[in-house]
N, C-alpha and C positions, 0 to 999 in steps of 0.2 A: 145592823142594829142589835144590840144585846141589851139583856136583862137583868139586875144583879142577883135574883135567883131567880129557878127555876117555874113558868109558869104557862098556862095552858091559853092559848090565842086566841081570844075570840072574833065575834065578826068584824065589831069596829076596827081590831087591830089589823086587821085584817086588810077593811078596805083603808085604814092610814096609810098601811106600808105600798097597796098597789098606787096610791094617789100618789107617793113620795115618789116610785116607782118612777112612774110617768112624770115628774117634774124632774128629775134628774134627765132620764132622757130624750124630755122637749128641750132642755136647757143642752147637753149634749150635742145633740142636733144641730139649737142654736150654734154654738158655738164653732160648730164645721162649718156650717155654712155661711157664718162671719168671715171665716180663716179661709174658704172656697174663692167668698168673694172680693177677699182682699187680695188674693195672689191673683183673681182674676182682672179685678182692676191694675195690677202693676202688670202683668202682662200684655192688655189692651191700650194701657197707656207707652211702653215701649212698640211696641208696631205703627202708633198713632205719631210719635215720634221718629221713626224711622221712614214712616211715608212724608211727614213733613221735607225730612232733609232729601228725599227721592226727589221730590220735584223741583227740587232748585238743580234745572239742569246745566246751569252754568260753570258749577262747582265741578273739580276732577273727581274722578274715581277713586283715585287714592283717600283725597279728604273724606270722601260717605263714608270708605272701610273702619278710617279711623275715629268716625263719630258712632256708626255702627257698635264698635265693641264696647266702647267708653258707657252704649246706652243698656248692655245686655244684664250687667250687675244686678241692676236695679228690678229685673225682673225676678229674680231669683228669692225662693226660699230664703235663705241665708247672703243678701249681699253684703254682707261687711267682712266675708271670705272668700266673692266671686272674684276670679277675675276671667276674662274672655280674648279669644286670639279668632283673627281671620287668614289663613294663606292660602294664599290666591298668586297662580304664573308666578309659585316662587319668592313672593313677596310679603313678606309679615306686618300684620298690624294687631299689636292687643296692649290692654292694658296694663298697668304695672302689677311686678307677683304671678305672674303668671308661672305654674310649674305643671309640667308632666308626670310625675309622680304621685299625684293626689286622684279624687275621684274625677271622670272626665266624663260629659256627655258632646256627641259630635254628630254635626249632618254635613253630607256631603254638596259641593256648590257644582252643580251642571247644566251645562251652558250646550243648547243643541245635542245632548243625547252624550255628552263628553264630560269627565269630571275636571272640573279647571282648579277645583279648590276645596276644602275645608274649614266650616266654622266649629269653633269648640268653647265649651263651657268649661273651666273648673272650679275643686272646692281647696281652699289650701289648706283644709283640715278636716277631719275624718267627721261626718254625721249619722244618724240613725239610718237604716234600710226605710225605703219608703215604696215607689212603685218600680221605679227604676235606679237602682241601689239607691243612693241617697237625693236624688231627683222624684221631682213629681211628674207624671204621665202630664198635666197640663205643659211643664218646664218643656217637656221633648215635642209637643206640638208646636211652641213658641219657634223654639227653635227650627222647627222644619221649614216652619211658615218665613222664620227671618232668612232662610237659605233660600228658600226661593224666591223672595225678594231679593237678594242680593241677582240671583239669574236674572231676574227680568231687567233689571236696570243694566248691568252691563250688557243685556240682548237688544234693549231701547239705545244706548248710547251707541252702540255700536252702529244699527239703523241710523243713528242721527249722521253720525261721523261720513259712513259709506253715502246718505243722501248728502252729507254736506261738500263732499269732493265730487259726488255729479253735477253740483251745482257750480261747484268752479270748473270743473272741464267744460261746460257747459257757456260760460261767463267768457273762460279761454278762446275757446272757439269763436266767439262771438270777437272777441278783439281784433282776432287771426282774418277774420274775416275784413272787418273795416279795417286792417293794416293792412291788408291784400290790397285793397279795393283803391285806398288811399297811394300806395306803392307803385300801382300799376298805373295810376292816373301822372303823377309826377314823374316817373320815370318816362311817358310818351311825349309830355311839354318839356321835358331835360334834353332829351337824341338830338332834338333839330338845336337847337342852339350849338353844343358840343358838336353837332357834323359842321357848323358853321365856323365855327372857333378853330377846329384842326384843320378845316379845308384851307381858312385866310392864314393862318400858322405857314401851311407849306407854302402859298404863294410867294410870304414875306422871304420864307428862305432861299426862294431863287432869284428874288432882289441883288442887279449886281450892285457893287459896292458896300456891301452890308457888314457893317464893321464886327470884329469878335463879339464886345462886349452885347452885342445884341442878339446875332448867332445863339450864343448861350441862353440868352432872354425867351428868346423865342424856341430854344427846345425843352425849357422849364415849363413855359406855357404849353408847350403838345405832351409831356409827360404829365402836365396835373391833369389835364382834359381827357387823357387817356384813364388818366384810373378814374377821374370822375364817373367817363362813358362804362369802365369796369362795377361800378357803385350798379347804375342803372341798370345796367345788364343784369346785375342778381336780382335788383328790386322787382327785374321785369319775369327773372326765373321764378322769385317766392312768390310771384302772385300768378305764378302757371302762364304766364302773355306771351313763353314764348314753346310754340307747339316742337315736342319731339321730334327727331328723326334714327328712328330704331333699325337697327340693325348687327349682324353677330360682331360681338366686340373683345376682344382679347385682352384682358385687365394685364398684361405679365406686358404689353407692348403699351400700352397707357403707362403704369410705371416708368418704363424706360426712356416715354418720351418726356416725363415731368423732372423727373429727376434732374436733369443737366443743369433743368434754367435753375436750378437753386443750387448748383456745386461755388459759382464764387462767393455766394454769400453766407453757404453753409462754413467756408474754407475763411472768412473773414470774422467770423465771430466763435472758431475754435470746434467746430461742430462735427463730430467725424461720424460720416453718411454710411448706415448698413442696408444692404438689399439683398434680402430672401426669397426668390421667385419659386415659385411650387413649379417642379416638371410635368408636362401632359398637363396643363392646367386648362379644365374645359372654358368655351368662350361662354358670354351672355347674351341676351339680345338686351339691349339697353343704346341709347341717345350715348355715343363718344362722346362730344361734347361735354356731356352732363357728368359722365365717368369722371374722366379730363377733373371736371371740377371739382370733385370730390378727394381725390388728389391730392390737389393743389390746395386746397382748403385746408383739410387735415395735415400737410407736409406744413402748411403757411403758421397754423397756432401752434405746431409741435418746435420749429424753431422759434419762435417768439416766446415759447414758454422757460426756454433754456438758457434766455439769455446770453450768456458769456461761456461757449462749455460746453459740452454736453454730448449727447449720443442721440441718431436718429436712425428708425429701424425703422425698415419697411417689409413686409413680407407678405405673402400670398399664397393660400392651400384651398384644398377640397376638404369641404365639413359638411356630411350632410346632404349632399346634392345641390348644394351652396359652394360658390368662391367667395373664401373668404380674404379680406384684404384689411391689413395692420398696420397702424402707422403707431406705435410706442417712442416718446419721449423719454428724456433723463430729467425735465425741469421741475415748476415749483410744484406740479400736482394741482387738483383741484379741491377746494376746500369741500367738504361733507355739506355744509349748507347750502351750497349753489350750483350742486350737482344737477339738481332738479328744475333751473333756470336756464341751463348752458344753451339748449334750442330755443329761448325765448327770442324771437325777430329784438333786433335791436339790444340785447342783453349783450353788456362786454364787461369786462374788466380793465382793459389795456383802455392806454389815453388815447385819445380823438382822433389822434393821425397813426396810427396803429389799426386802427379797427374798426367797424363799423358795427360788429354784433348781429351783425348777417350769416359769415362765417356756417357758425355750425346749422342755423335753419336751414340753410338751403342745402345743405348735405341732406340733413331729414329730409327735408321734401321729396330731393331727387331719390334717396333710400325707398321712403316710402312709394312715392308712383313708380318703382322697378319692383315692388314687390318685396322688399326686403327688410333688414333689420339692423340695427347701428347698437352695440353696447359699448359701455366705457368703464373700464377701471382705471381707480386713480389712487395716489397716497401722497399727503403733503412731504414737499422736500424729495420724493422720489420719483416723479414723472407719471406721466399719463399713458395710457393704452386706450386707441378706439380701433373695435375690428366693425367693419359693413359686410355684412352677407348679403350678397344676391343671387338668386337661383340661377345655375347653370341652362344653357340651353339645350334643349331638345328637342332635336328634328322628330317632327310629328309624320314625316316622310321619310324614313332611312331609308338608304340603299338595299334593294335586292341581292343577297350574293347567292 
């Protein structure tokens, strides 16, 4: 306030100018705490907004990130120069305009004690210094607060995910079971007919007078009966009916006894047979039989996968205090999606008279009840590999020398 000359103040003037004093800054006051409350409500309403889209947990992760930053603008001092980025495991999600070279505020995303990611704010043009350069101290709280929102929901989805695959091995189990139960029951009303079928089979064939064309009839009928009895026999394996008989088993003489029965038919669809036996290869205690099968099973889909062609490896070493035993194909591979089915009872690919989709369960089974472990590598067009480990044995009694 000036005077246009010179003059001496008295009291009224006095108390005017503290009155004015004091209206200027109650109205100052006012006015921050207008502008407090206004960035404070856009702030409350961007988190209000963010927990909205949190609980749609149906929605992927991917989509929160990218509604997340679309919402962060609007929190901002200045948003019609914000824009916001999230990266997260390498993966970017922000809005348009986004640059590095402008003012940046950022918090970090940590998930169990580990930094997975970074959210970040920018301005795409220069503003006033404020608390934290040209951010407000409320701006950097929003943002802690959106960071750890982002932790929690991917620490809850992940919970969900991890509880929603116990729920399906759990579900698995459960089918494994009535397919057991189911298997073993039908497989015990199957034997007697089938021992019936093959026992009148052979009668007929010591019929004298028994013309060719029927000869032939009748060894058709004891070959389907045969693999039939062969169907049952697994059905009667995957549902455990038929007990063990363990004892030391030498996987390198198992090999050599399988191999043969599949040379003419390895040699009839082009297939040329490699065999790798590890030397000094320690025995197992494990069910021959069940070895045997393992085998056969693995040798049975590696040619069937080669079709016309092809190469079949077998091979066998010490890994571990484990024999390990390989059977690698040259065929079509296994597709990436159906990796995860291949031990499923009943899961095939091959047509009806091809396969049953027993096959590879009943390897696992037998794997599993020896203690051991079945892995497969595969690549479409270029063939399969499955090795089975199972622990070598040892005498809990050695020799004295």
């Amino acid at each position: 306030m000036s005077f246009p000359s010179a003059r001496r103040a008295d009291a009224s003037s006095r108390d005017l100018l503290l009155r004015l004093g004091t209206i200027i800054g109650l109205s100052l006051d006012h006015n921050r705490s207008r502008f407090e409350l206004r960035e404070r409500v856009k702030e409350l309403t961007c988190m209000y907004n963010i927990a909205n889209i949190a609980v749609m947990s149906d929605q992927p992760l991917e989509e929160f990130f990218r509604q997340v930053v679309q919402l962060l603008p609007a929190a901002y001092l200045y948003p019609e120069i914000t824009a916001a980025r999230i990266v997260l495991d390498e993966k970017t999600y922000e809005t348009a305009g986004f640059a590095t070279d402008g003012p940046r505020q950022a918090a970090n995303i940590v998930v169990d004690d580990f930094k997975r990611g970074i959210i970040e704010v920018a301005y795409r043009e220069a503003r006033p210094e404020l608390d934290e350069g040209p951010f407000l101290i409320e701006e950097r709280r929003l943002l802690d607060s959106v960071a750890r929102e982002i932790s929690i929901i991917i620490e809850r989805k992940r919970a969900q995910a991890e509880q929603n695959q116990l729920h399906a091995q759990l579900r698995h189990a459960e089918r494994l079971a009535t397919i057991g139960k189911l298997a073993a029951g039908v497989a015990h009303e199957l034997n007697e007919p089938f021992t019936g079928i093959l026992g009148f089979a052979e009668l007929l064939k010591e019929l004298p007078g028994m013309p060719p064309q029927g000869a032939s009839d009748i060894g058709r009928i004891e070959s389907a009966a045969l693999h039939a009895r062969e169907i049952v026999r697994k059905l009667l394996l995957f549902a455990k009916q038929i007990p063990p008989k363990q004892k030391q088993v030498d996987v390198n003489t198992v090999v050599r006894d399988v191999l043969p029965f599949f040379e003419s038919r390895c040699a009839r669809k082009g297939v040329e047979v490699r065999c790798d036996l590890g030397l000094d290869l320690p025995v197992i205690f494990a069910d021959e039989s069940q070895i045997r099968q393992i085998v056969m099973n693995l040798v049975v889909n590696a040619i069937q996968a080669m079709g016309d062609g092809g190469q079949l490896h077998v091979s066998t070493r010490v890994v571990d205090g484990h024999v390990a035993l390989t059977v690698r194909d040259t065929g079509v591979g296994i597709p990436e999606e159906m990796r995860s089915k291949i031990y499923l009872p009943f899961f095939t690919t091959k047509d009806a008279e091809k396969g049953t989709g027993l096959g590879l369960s009943v390897v696992l089974g037998i794997v599993k009840s020896h203690q051991g472990r079945i892995e497969v590598t595969s690549a479409a067009e270029k063939g399969s590999e499955f090795t089975v480990y199972l622990p070598a044995f040892r005498d809990p009694h050695p020799p004295v020398i």
